[in-house]
N, C-alpha and C positions, 0 to 999 in steps of 0.2 A: 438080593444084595447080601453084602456077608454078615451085616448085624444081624440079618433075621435068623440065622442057625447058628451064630458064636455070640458066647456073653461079650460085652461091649466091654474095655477097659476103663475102667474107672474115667483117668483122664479126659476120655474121649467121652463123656458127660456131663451134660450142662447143670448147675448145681438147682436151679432151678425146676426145669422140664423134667428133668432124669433120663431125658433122651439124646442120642447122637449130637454132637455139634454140628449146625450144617453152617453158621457162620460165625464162627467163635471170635469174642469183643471184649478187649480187655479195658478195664476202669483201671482210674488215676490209686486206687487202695492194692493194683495189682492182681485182683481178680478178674476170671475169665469168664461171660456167660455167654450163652447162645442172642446172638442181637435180638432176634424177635423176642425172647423171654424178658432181657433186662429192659427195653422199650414197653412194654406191658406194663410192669414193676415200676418204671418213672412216670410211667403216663399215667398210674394211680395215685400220683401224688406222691410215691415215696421217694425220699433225701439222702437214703442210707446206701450202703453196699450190704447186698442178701446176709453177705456169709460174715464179713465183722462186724456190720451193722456202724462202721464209722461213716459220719456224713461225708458225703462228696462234694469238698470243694472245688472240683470241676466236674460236669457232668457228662465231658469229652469221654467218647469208644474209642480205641484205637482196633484193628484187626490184626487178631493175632495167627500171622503168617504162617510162624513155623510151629503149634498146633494142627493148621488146618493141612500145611503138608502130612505133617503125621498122619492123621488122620485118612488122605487120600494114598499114602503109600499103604496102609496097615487095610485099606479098601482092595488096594491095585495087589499087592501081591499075595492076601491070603495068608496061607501055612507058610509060606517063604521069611515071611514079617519076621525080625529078628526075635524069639521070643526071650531073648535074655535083656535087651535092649528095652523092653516093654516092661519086663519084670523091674530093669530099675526103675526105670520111669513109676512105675506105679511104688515101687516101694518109696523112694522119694516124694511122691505123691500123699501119701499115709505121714511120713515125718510132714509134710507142710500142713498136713490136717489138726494134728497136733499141736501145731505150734500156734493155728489160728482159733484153737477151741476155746471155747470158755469152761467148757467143764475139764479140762485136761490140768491135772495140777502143777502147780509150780516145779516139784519136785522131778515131774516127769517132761515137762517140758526142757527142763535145763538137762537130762538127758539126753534130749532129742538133739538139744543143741550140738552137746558136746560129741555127739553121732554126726553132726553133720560136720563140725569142724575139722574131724579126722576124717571124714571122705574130701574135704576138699583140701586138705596137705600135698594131695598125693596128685597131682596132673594125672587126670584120665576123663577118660570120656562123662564121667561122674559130673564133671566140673560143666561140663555144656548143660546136662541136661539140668542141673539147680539153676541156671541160667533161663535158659527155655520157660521153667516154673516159677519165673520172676520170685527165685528165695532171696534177691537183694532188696529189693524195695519192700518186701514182706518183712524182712530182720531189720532194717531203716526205721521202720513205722512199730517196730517191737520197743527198739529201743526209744527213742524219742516221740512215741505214744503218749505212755503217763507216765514219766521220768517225776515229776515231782511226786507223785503218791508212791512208785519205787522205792524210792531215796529213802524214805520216811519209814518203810516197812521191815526195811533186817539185809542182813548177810549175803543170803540166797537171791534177792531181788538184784544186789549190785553183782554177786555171781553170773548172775545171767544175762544182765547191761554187759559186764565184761566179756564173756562168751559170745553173744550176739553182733560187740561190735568186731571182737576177733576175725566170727564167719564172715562178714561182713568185707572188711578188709580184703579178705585172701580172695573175695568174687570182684571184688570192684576191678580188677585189673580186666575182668575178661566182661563185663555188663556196659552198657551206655553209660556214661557220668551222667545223666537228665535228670535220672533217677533222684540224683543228690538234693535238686531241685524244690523236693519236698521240703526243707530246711529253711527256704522263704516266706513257709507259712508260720503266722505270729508264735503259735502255739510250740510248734516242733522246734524253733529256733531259741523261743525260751529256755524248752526242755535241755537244749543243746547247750546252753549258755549256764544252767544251773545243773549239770553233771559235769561243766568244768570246774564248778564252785567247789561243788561235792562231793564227785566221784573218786575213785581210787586213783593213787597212783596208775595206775596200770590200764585204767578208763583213760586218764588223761592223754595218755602218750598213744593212745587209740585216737582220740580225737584231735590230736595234732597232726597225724600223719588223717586224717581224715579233710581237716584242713588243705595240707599239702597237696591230696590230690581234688579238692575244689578249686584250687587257685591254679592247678596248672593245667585245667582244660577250658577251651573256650567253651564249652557245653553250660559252666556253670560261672562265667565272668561274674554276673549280675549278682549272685550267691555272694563271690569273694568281695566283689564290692562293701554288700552287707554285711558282709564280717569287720570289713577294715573301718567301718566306720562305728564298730561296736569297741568302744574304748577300753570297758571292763573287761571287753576278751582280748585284744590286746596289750594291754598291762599283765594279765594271769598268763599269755605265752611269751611274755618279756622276763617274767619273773620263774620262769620255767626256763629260761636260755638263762640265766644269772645259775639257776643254780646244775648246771653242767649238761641238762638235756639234749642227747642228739632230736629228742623228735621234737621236741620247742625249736633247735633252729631251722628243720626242716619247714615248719609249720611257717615261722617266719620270713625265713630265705621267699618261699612260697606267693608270701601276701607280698612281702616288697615288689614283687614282678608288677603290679598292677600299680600303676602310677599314682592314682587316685588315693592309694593307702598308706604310701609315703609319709606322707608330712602327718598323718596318726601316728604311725607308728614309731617316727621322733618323739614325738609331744609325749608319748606312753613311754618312753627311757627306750628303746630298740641299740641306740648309741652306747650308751653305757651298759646293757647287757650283753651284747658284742664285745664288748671290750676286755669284760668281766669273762663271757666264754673264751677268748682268744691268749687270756692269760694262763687261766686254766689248763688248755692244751699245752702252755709251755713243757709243764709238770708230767703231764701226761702222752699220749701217744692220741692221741683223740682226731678222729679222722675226717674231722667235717670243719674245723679251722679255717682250711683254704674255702666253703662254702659260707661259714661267718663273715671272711673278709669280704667273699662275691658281695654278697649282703649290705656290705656295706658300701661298698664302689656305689651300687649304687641309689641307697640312702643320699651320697656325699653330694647328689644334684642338687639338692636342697643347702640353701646357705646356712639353716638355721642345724643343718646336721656336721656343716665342716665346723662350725662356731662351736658347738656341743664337742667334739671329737675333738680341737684343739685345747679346747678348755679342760676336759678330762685328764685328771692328771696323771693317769698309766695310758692314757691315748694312747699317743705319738711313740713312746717306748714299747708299748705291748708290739705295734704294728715292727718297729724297727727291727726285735727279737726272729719277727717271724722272717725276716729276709732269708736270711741263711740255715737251711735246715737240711741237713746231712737225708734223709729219709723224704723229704716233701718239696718238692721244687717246684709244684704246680703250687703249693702254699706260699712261696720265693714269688711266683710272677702276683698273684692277688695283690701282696704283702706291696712291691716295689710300684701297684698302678695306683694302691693308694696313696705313697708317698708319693708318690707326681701330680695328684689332684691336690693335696692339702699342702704342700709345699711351694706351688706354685706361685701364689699369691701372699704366703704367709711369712713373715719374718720370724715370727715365735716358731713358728713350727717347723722351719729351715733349724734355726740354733738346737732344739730340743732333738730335732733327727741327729744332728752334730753330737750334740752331746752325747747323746743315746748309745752312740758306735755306730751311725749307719756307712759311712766311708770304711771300714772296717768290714762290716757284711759284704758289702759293696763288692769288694777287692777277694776277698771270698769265695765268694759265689762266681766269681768270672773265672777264678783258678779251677772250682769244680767240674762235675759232667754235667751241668743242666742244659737244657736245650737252648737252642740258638736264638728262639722267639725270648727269650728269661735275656739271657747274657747283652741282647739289643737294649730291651729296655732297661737295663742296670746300666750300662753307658747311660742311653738316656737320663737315668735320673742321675749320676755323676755330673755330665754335662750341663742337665739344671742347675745343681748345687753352686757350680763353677762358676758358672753365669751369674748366679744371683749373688753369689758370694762379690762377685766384682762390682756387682749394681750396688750392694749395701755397703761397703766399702766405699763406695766416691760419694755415696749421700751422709756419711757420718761427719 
C-alpha cells in the first residue's frame, strides 16, 4: 500500500493510534478518531474527548465521509494527489492544533485566529477545506467554552471572543446550522447570554446576527424557541433596536418568525422599540425600516401588540411618515399593510392616521412610480378610511 513507502499526512492520522484512518468518527467536541481507537477509549471508562479533554455530552460517532474520501483518493491516485491541496489541508491542520492546545498562548492563538479570518474573506477553496476540519464547531465551543472566566480576565481574552465569533460568522454560511445546536446546552447558552451582558459592542452585533441565523433555519427551530423564551435576552435585543441597531433588528425581525416568541417579545417592549427604530430612519437613510415594519405586521396578530402600537404615542404617526418615501417604496407597501390592520377595527387610530397626513401620503404615492402591487393597496386603504369614515358618521 502507499502508506508503507510515503509519510502519512498528518490529517490522515488518528490522534490516538498514530496510524492511518481506516474509519474515521467524529465526536459531538468536533473531533475525529479512528472508531476502533475512540471505542477502546470509552469502553475504559473515559467521559472526555482525547484531545480537549471536554466531557461529552453525547457520546454519539458520527462517520466522517469526506475525510475517508480523502483518504481513499490520496490511496487511489498516488503522486497524482494534489500536492498543494494536501499542503493546505495540513497547514490548516496545524492552525486547528493551535487553537485546540493548551499549551499554546493566548497571544498566539488570537494570531492564528486572525490567520484564519483573512483566509476566509476571500471565497476559495480554503473556505471548504476549514469546513471539512469542522473549524466551525471548534470556534463555537472557543467562544462559549469559558465565556464567564473570559470576561473576567482583560482585553485580549474579549479580542479573541471577538475574532472567533467573526471567523465563525463568515463559515456558518457554507457549514450545517446543527452545529448551532451546541447552544442548548445549560452551560454554552449561559455563556451565550452573559457575553450579551458583557461583551463588546462589536461582540454584540456578532451575536445578533448569530441569533438571526438561528432563527431562520429549521435546523435549529428548538434553539430559537429557547431563545424567545429567554426574556433578559430579549429585552438587551429590544434595547439594542431602540438605540439604532441594524443587527438588533435583524436579530429580532428573526425571532418574530416563530410564533411561539411573539407575545415575549411584546411583553419585552419589541412595539415600542420598533417604533423608536422607524422614527429614526425618518432622519436618516437607514435601510432596514421597511424590515422593522415587516416585523411588526407581524407582531400586530397579537391583540395585546395592536393595543400597545395604538396606544404609543408616535405609533400611528411614525408608520403614517413612512408611507411616502421618494427613495423606498417597498418601505410605502409595509408602512400602508400596517395601517389596514390597525385601522381596521380602531377609531382612535382611523382619526390619528387623519390627523397624521395619511390622505395626503395616500394621494402621493399614487402620483408616484411605485409598483402597482403598492398603488392597489393604497386605494385599499383610501377605500377603508372612506368606509369607515361613513360608518362613524351615522353612529355619532
Amino acid at each position: 500500500m502507499r502508506e508503507s513507502h510515503m509519510s502519512i499526512p498528518h490529517l490522515f492520522t488518528c490522534p490516538i493510534s498514530l496510524d492511518l484512518f481506516k474509519d474515521p468518527v467524529t465526536l459531538c467536541t468536533g473531533q475525529t478518531y479512528d472508531r476502533s481507537s475512540i471505542e477502546k477509549w470509552l469502553a475504559a471508562g473515559n467521559l472526555t474527548c482525547p484531545i480537549t479533554m471536554q466531557k461529552l455530552h453525547d457520546p454519539s460517532m458520527v462517520p466522517n465521509h469526506t475525510l475517508r474520501h480523502l483518504i481513499d483518493e490520496w490511496l487511489h491516485m498516488g503522486d497524482q494527489f494534489d500536492p498543494e491541496y494536501l499542503a493546505t489541508i495540513d497547514s490548516l491542520t496545524a492552525l486547528k492544533r493551535n487553537l485546540e492546545s493548551h499549551d499554546v498562548t493566548l497571544e498566539n492563538k488570537l494570531q492564528t485566529l486572525e490567520e484564519i479570518r483573512n483566509l476566509s474573506e476571500v471565497p476559495s477553496s480554503r473556505n471548504s477545506c476549514l469546513i471539512q476540519l469542522r473549524f466551525l464547531p471548534l470556534l463555537l465551543h472557543l467562544v462559549f467554552g469559558k465565556v464567564k472566566a473570559t470576561l473576567s480576565e482583560g482585553e485580549d481574552d474579549l479580542k479573541f471572543v471577538d475574532v472567533a465569533l467573526s471567523c465563525a460568522l463568515r463559515l456558518l454560511p457554507l457549514d450545517e446550522m446543527e452545529c448551532l445546536n451546541m447552544l442548548k446546552e445549560e452551560s454554552k447558552l449561559a455563556s451565550f447570554l452573559n457575553l450579551f451582558e458583557h461583551g463588546t459592542d462589536t461582540v454584540k452585533i456578532s451575536l445578533c446576527l448569530l441569533i438571526e441565523a438561528i432563527s431562520s433555519s429549521s435546523e435549529t427551530k428548538e434553539l430559537s424557541a429557547m431563545l424567545g423564551k429567554t426574556n433578559d435576552l430579549l429585552h438587551k435585543v429590544v434595547l439594542l433596536v431602540r438605540d439604532g441597531s441594524e443587527a438588533g433588528i435583524r436579530a429580532l425581525s428573526a425571532l418574530s418568525s416563530l410564533q411561539s416568541n411573539r407575545e415575549n417579545l411584546v411583553r419585552e417592549g419589541a412595539i415600542d422599540g420598533l417604533i423608536t427604530y422607524i422614527m429614526s430612519a425618518e432622519k436618516g437613510e437607514k435601510n432596514l425600516a421597511p424590515m422593522a415594519m415587516a416585523t411588526l405586521e407581524k407582531l400586530l396578530g397579537l391583540e395585546t401588540a395592536k393595543e400597545e402600537l395604538i396606544n404609543n404615542p408616535n405609533g400611528i404617526h411614525a408608520i403614517v411618515r413612512m408611507v411616502f418615501r421618494v427613495s423606498d417604496h417597498e418601505g410605502s407597501e409595509n408602512a400602508i399593510s400596517l395601517l389596514m390592520i390597525i385601522c381596521y377595527d380602531s377609531l382612535q387610530a382611523r382619526e390619528e392616521a387623519i390627523d397624521a397626513g395619511i390622505l395626503t401620503q395616500l394621494l402621493l404615492l399614487l402620483q408616484s412610480q411605485c409598483n402597482g402591487r403598492t398603488k392597489t393597496k393604497a386605494r385599499m386603504l383610501l377605500k377603508l378610511l372612506r368606509s369607515k369614515w361613513d360608518e362613524d358618521s351615522k353612529n355619532v
